[in-house]
C-alpha positions as CSV (number, residue, x, y, z in Angstrom):
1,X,0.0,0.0,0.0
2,X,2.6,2.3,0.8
3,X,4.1,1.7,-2.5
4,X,0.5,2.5,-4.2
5,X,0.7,5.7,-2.1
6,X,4.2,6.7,-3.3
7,X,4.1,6.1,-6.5
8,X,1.0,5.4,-8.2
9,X,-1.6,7.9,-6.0
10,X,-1.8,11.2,-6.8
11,X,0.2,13.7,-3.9
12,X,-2.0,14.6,-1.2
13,X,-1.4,17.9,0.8
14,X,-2.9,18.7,4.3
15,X,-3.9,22.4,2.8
16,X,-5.7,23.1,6.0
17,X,-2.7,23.1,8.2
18,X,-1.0,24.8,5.7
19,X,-2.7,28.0,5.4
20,X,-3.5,27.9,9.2
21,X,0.8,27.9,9.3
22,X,0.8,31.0,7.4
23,X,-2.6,33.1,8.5
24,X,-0.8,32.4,12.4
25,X,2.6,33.7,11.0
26,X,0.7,36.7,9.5
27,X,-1.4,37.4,12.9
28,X,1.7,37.1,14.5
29,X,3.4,40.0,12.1
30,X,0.3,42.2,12.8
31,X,0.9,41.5,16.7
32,X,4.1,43.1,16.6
33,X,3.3,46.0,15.0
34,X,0.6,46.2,17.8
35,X,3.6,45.8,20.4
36,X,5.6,48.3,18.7
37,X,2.0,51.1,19.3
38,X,2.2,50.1,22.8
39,X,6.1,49.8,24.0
40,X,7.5,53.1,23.3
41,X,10.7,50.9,23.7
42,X,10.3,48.1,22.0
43,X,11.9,44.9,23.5
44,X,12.3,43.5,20.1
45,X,12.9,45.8,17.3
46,X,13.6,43.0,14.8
47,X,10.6,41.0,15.5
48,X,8.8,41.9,12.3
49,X,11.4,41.2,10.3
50,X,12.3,38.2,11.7
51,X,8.7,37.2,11.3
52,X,8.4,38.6,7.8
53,X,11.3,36.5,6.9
54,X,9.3,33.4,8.4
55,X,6.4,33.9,6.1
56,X,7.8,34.3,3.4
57,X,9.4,30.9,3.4
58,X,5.8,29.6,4.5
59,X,4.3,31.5,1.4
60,X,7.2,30.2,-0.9
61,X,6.6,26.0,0.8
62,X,3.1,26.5,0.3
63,X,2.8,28.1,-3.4
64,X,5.3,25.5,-4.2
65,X,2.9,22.6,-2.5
66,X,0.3,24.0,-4.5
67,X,2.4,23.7,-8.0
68,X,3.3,19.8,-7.4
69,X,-0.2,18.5,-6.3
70,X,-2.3,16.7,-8.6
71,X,-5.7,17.3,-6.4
72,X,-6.9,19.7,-3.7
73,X,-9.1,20.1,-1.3
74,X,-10.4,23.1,-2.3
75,X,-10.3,25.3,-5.8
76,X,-6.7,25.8,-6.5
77,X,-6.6,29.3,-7.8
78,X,-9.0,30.3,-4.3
79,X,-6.1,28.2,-2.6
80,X,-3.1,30.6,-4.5
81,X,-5.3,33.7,-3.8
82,X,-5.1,33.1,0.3
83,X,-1.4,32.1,0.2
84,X,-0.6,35.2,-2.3
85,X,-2.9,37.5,-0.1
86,X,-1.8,36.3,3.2
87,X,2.0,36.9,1.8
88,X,0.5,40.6,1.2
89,X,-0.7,41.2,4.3
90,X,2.6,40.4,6.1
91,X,4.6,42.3,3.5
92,X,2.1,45.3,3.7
93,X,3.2,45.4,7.7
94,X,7.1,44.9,6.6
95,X,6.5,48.5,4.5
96,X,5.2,49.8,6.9
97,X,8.2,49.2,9.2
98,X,10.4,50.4,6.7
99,X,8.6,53.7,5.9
100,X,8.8,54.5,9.2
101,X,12.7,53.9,9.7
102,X,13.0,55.6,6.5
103,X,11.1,58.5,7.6
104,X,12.9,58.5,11.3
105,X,9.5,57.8,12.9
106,X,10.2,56.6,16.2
107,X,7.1,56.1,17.8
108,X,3.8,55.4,16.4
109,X,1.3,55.3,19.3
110,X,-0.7,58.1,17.9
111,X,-1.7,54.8,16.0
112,X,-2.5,52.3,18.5
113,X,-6.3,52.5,17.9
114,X,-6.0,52.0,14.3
115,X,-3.6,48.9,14.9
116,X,-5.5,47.6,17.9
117,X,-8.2,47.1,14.9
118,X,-5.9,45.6,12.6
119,X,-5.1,42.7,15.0
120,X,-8.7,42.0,15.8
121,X,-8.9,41.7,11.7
122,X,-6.0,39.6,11.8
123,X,-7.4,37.3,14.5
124,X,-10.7,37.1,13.2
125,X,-9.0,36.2,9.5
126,X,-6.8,33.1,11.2
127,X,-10.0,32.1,13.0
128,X,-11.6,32.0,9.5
129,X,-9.0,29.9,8.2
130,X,-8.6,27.7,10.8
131,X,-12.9,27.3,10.8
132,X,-12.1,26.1,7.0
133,X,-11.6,22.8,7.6
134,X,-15.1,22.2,9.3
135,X,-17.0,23.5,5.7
136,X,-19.4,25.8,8.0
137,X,-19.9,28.9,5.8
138,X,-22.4,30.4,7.9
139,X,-19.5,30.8,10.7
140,X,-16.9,31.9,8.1
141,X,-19.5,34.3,6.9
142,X,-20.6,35.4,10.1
143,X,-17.0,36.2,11.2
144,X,-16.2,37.5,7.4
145,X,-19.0,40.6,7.7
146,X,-17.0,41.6,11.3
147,X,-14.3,42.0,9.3
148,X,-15.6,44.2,6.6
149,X,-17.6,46.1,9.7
150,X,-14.0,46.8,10.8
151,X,-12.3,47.9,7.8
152,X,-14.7,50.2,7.4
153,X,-13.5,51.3,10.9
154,X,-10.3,51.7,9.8
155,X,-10.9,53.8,6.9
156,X,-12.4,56.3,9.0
157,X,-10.0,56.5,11.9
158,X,-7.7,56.7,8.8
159,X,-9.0,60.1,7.6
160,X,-9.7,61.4,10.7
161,X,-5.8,61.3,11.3
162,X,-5.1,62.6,8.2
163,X,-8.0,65.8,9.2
164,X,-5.8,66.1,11.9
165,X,-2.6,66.1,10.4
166,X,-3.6,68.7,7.9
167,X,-4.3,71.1,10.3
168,X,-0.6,71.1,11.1
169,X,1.7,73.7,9.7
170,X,5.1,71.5,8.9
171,X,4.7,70.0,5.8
172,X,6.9,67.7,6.3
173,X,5.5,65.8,8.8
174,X,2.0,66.3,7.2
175,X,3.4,64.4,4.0
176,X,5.4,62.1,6.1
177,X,3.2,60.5,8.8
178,X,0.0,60.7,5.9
179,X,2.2,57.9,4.0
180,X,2.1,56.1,7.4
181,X,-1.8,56.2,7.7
182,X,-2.2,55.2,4.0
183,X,0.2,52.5,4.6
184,X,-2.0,51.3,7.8
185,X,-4.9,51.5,5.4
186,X,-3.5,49.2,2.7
187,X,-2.6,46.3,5.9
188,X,-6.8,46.6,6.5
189,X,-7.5,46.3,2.6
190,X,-5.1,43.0,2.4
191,X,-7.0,41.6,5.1
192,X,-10.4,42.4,4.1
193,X,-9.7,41.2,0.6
194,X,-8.3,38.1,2.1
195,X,-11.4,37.8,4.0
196,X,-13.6,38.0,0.8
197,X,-11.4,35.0,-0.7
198,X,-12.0,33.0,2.2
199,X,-15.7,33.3,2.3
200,X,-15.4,32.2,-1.3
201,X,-13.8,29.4,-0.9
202,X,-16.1,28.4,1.7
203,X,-19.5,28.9,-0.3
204,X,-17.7,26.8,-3.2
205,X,-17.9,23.5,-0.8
206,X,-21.8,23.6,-0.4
């Protein structure tokens, strides 16, 4: 049998625990941008990176699963949308970083209420993904609209700190800390559009 299995079945890949790897790699990314809002001296700078770094290799195992197999469990290009998505979501956070070391922005807790938002999105989104394997689209759905209630959220804490900002006089800072809110922004939009692929997938196996 194991010889059937090896050579004459078609591959068989536990998708389920795969994307749950890499949505919990993402949540994590999103959690330390969280820590970095609330620790004005953050214990571990390189965490995101370190992180990033991690799910990217998870994207890159799991878009290469994807290539090999012969049969999924679910569509395959709903499967290469989440892994591509998720990979957004976590670089979205990386840019972020890297604006803001770019732009000499040391601390970001005039943010904390947008990012506090951004890791409930991310929670609710590995949830999701993890509530995949059970085929309940009514839970994923459920759990999918919370997520587009709070990316809604987002967008208008978003322009409330831009209102702000533009009633500064540098306009340095004006143009610099808007690229930081827009950049918050885009993190929410990769969610939510992951979200939308998810709840997808999930109506396609009824």
């Amino acid at each position: 049998m194991n010889f059937i299995r090896k050579f004459i079945l078609p591959k068989e890949v536990d998708f389920d625990t795969a994307l749950q790897a890499q949505a919990r790699i993402t949540r994590i990314i999103v959690s330390d941008l969280h820590a970095a809002c609330i620790d004005a001296e953050l214990k571990n700078p390189g965490a995101i990176t370190e992180h990033a770094d991690e799910a990217r290799l998870l994207k890159t195992k799991n878009m290469n699963e994807l290539l090999d197999v012969f049969i999924a469990p679910y569509d395959k290009e709903s499967i290469y949308r989440i892994i591509t998505q998720l990979d957004w979501i976590a670089l979205s956070v990386k840019h972020f970083q890297l604006e803001t070391e770019a732009y000499g922005i040391t601390s970001i807790t005039e943010y904390q209420s947008i990012v506090e938002l951004l890791l409930e999105m991310a929670s609710l989104l590995e949830q999701c993904i993890t509530r995949l394997s059970t085929k309940s689209p009514r839970t994923i759905s459920l759990d999918t609209d919370i997520i587009h209630d709070q990316y809604n959220h987002v967008v208008a804490l978003c322009a409330r700190s831009v209102a702000e900002l533009l009633k500064k006089d540098d306009c340095k800072q004006i143009i610099m800390h808007r690229d930081i809110v827009a950049q918050l922004k885009d993190i929410a939009k990769h969610i939510h559009i992951t979200a939308n692929t998810l709840e997808d997938m999930s109506i396609k196996l009824t």
